[in-house]
C-alpha positions in Angstrom: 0.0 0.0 0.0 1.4 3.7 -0.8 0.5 5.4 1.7 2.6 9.0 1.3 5.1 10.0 -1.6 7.8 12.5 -0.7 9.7 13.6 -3.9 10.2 16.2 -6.9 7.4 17.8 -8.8 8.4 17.8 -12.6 4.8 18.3 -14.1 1.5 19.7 -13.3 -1.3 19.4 -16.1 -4.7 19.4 -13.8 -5.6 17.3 -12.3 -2.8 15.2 -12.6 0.9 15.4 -11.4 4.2 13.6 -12.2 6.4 13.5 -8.9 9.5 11.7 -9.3 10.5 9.7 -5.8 14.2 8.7 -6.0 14.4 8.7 -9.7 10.8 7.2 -10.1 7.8 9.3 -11.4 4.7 8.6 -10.0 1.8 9.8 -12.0 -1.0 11.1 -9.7 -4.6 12.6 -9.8 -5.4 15.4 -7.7 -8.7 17.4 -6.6 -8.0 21.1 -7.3 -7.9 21.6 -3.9 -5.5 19.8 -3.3 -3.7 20.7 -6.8 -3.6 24.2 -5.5 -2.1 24.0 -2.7 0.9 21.8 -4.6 4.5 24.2 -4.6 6.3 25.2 -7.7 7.5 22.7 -10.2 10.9 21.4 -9.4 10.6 21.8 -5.6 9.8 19.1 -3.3 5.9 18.2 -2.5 4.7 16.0 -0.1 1.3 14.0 -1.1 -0.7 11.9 0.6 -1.8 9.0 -1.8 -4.4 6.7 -1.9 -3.8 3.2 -4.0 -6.5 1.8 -6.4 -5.8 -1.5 -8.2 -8.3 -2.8 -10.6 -8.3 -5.2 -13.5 -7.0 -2.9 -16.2 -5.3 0.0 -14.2 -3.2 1.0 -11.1 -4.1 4.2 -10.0 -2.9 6.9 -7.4 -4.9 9.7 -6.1 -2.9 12.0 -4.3 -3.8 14.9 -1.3 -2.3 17.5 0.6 -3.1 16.5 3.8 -4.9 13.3 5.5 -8.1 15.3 6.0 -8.7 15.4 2.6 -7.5 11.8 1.7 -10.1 10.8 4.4 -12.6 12.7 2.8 -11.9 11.0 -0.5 -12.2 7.6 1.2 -15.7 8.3 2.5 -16.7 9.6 -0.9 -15.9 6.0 -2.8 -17.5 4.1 0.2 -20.8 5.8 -0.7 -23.4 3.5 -2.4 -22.5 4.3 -6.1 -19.5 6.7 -5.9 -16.0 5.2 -7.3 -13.1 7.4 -7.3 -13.5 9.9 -10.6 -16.9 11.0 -9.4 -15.3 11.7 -5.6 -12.7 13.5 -7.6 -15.1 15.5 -9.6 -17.0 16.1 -6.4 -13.5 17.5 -4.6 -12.7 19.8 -7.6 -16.0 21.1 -7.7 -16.0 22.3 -4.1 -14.1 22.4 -1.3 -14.4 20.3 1.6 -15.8 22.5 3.7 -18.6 23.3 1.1 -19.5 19.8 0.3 -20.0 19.3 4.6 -22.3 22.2 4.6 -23.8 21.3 1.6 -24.4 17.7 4.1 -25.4 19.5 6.8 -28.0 21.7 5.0 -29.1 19.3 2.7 -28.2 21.1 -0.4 -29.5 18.3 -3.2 -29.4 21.8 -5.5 -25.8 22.9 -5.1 -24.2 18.9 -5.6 -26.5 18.3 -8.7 -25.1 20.6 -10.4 -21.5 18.3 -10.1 -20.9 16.4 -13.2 -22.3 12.6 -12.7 -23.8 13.8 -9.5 -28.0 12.9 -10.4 -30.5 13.6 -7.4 -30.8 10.2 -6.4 -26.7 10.3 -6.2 -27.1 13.8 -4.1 -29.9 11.9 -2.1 -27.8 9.2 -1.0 -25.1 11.1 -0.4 -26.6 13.6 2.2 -27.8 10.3 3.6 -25.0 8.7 4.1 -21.8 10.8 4.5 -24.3 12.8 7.5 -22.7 10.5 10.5 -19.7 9.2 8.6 -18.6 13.6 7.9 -19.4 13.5 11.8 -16.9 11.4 13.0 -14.3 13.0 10.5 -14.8 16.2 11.6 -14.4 15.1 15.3 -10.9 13.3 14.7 -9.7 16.4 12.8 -10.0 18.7 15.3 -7.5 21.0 16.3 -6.2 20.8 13.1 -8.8 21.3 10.8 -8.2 24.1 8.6 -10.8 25.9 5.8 -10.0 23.8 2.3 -9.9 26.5 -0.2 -8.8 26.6 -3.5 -5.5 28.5 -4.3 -2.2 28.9 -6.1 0.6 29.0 -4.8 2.4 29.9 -7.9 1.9 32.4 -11.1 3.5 30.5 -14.1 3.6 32.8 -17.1 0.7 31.6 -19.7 -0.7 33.4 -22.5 -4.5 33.6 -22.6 -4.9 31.0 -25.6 -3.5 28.0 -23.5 -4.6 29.1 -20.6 -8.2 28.5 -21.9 -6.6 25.0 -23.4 -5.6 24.0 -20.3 -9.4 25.1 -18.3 -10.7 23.2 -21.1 -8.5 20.0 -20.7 -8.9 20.3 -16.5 -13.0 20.1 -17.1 -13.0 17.4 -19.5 -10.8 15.3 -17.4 -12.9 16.0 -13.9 -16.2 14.7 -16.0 -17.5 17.4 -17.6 -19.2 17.9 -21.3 -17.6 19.5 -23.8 -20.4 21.8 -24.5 -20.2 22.6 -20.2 -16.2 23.2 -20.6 -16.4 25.5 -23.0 -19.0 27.4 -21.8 -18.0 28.1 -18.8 -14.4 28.8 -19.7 -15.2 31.1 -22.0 -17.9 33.0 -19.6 -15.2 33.1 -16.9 -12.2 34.0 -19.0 -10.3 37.3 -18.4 -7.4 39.4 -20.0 -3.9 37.8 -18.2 -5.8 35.0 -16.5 -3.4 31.5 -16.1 -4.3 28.5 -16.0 -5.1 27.6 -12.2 -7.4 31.3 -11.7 -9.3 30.2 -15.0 -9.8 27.0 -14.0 -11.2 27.8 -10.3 -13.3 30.9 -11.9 -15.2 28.2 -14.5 -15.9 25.6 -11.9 -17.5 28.6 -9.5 -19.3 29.5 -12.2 -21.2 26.5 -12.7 -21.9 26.2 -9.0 
C-alpha cells in the first residue's frame, strides 16, 4: 500500500501530477484543492496518496493532507461513488462546502456536479451525514478551511490558458459543450491557467 510519496514535482497538467521519488515518477490525480495547494515545479511536495488496483489500471490519487484523503475515502465508500466521481466532487468544491452542503441538505448545489443525479445527491446527504461527523471530530484541532488557491503564477498566454481550463474540465467529467462554456464566460485578459480553471468551476456552481 502507498501510503505518502515524498519527492520532486516535474509536471502539473490538472488534475494530474508527475512526482519523481528517488528517480521514479509517479503519475497522480489530484482534486483542485488539493492541486492548488501543490508548490512550484521542481521543488519538493509531499502528497498523501491513496492506492487503487483494478483489472485494467493502477491508480494513485494524491492529497495535501490526510483530512482530505479521508474525505476521499468516505466519498468511494458511498453507495454508487467510485473514485472519478469523488474526484469531480473535490474539484467542484471544497471540503468545507461539500459538509455544509451535508449538513443543510443542499441536493441543489451537488447536482449541479458532473455525474452527481439527485438520487446520487440523495444518497449522499444520507449517508456521508454521520460518517462527515466522525471525521470532523478526529480532525479537530487541526482542521483548517479547504480552499482553493495557487501557490504559484506560471507565465501563460490567454490561448492555452483556456486550453488548459478546457482539458482540466474534461478530465474532472465534464461535457464538452459545459467546458467550454464556462471557460469562455469566466475567462479574463492575463488570467493563467489555475485562476481560470477555479473561476469556470464557481461559475457552474
Amino acid at each position: 500500500m502507498i501510503g505518502r510519496l515524498r519527492g520532486l514535482l516535474v509536471e502539473k497538467q490538472a488534475p494530474e501530477i508527475l512526482l519523481e521519488v528517488s528517480g521514479v515518477g509517479y503519475e497522480l490525480q489530484m482534486p483542485l484543492t488539493s492541486f492548488y495547494e501543490l508548490p512550484e515545479l521542481n521543488q519538493e511536495a509531499l502528497v498523501y496518496t491513496h492506492f487503487v488496483v483494478r483489472e485494467d489500471a493502477q491508480l494513485l490519487y494524491g492529497f495535501v493532507t490526510k483530512q482530505e484523503r479521508a474525505l476521499f475515502r468516505l466519498l468511494i465508500k458511498a453507495n454508487g461513488v467510485g473514485p472519478k466521481l469523488a474526484l469531480t466532487i473535490l474539484s467542484g468544491m471544497t471540503a468545507a462546502e461539500f459538509v455544509k452542503c451535508v449538513e443543510h441538505d443542499d441536493i441543489a448545489t451537488l447536482v449541479k456536479l458532473p455525474g452527481v443525479g439527485k438520487k446520487t445527491a440523495e444518497r449522499l446527504l444520507v449517508e456521508m451525514r454521520d460518517k462527515l461527523k466522525s471525521l470532523m471530530e478526529t480532525s479537530q484541532g487541526s482542521e483548517r478551511e479547504f480552499v482553493l488557491q495557487s501557490n504559484y503564477t506560471p507565465a501563460a498566454q490567454e490561448n492555452s490558458a483556456e486550453e488548459d481550463a478546457i482539458a482540466a474540465l474534461l478530465a474532472l467529467g465534464y461535457k464538452p459543450a459545459q467546458a467550454s462554456k464556462a471557460v469562455s464566460s469566466a475567462i479574463k485578459e492575463g488570467m493563467d491557467s489555475e485562476t481560470l480553471i477555479k473561476a469556470s468551476l464557481k461559475s457552474m456552481l
